[in-house]
N, C-alpha and C positions, 0 to 999 in steps of 0.2 A: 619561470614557467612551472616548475617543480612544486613552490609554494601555491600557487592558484592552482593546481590540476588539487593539491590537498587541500586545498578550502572548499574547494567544489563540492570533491567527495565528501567531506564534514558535512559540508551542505546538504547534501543528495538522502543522507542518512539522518539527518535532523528533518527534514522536510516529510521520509517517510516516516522517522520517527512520532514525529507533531501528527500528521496526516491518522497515524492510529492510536495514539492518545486520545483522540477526539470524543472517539466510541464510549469507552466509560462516564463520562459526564449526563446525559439524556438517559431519561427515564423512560421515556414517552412509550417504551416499544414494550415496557412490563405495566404501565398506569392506562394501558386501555385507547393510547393517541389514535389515532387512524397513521398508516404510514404517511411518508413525501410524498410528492407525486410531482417534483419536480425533475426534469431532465431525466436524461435514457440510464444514467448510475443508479438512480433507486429500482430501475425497474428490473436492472441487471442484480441489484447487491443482495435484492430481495426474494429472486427466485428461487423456485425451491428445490431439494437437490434430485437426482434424478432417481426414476421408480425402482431401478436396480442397481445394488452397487459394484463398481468393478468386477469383472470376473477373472481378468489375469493379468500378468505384473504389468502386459504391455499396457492393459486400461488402466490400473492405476497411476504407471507412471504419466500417461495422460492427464488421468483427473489431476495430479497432484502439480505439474504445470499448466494446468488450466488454472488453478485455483491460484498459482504465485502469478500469472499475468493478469487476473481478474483484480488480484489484489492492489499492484500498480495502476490500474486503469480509475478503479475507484477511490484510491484516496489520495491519488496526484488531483484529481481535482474536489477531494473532500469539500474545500470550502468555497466551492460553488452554490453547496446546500445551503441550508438555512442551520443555524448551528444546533437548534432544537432537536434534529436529526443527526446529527454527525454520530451519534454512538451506535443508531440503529443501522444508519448505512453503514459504518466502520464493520462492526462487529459480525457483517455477514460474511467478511473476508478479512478478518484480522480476528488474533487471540492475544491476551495477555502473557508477556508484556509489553509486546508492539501495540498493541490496539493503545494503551495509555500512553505509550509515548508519542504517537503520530496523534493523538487528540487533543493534548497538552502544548505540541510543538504547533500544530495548527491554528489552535487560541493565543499564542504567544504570537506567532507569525501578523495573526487578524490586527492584536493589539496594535501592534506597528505600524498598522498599515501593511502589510507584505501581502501578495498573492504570489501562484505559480502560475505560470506561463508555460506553453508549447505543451511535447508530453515526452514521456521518457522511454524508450524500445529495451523493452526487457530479450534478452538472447537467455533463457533458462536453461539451464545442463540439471538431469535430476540427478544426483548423486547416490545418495541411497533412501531405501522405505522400509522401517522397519516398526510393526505394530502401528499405533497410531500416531507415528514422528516421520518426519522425511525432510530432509534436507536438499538445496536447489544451489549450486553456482550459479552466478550471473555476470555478466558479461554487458552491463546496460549500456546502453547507448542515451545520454544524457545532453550531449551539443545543442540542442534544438530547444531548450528547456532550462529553465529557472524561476529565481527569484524577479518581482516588478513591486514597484511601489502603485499599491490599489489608485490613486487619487490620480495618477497622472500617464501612469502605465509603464513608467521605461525601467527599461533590467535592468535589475540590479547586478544579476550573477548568471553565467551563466556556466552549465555543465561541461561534461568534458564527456568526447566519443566512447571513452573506453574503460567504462565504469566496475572495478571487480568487485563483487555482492556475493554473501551467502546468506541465504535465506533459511529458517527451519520455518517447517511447518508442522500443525496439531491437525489430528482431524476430533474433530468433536463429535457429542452423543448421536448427532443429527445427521452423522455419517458425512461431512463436510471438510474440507480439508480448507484448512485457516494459515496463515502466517504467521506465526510468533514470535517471529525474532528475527532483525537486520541485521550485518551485521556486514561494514568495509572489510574487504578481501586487502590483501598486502599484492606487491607486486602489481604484473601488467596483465593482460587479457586479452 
């Protein structure tokens, strides 16, 4: 059991990893494309951020797990899109060098054949915010979620309930708070 609950976790962290790698690849969103307009993620990844920014720690702490659930929401099913996108959807909720690795890990994944399945329940704890860096514990909830083989659909892999994540997050020029880094927690949650 020991050994699968740690494969999982690899898993969970390769998947986000792949999932924001994706972003760096597509050009489209600096050569003039028109966005996706596929499915409710592009219309979520691409809004824009709100007319005022935080005004006290309670709102920040806010925004800044708003922005680590938004992150899981969007690129557990990155490759829904069409890959053309993937760097413009990633990168409205990931920064380097999560956004390379979950874009990377997700073109790896496609090759195979691999998709993900179900979805992952992020339990976010924000830990600290300091300037434009913030760090998030996580506690995901991964059971109901994995790996399938595209062609036929049955799981390959699947999660484990009680998943421990630390998240950092950037906020960028754009006053947006991003993900930049996953990273497996040790111990239990």
């Amino acid at each position: 059991m020991r050994t699968a609950q740690s494969r999982l976790r690899g898993t969970a962290v390769l998947v986000a990893a792949a999932a924001i790698a994706a972003v760096g690849c597509d050009d489209s969103a600096t050569s003039g494309g028109s966005p996706p307009s596929t499915g409710g993620i592009v219309a979520t990844a691409t809004s824009r951020p709100p007319s005022s920014p935080p005004t006290t720690a309670a709102d920040e702490r806010a925004a800044v797990e708003a922005a680590y659930r938004k992150f899981w929401a969007v690129s557990w099913r990155l490759d829904t899109q069409p890959e053309a996108h993937w760097r413009q959807v990633l990168s409205a909720v990931a920064a380097d060098p999560e956004l390379t690795r979950i874009l990377e890990g997700t073109r790896a994944q496609k090759n195979r054949g691999i998709t993900r399945y179900g979805e992952v329940i992020s339990r976010p704890t924000v830990v600290s915010i300091s300037g434009a860096s913030a760090r998030v514990r996580d506690c995901q909830g991964a059971d109901k979620s994995g790996q399938a083989d595209v062609r036929t659909g049955r799981h390959l892999t699947v999660g484990v309930a009680r998943n421990p994540l630390t998240g950092s997050l950037a906020r960028g020029a754009d006053g947006r708070w991003r993900v930049s880094d996953i990273r497996t927690g040790s111990g239990r949650c």
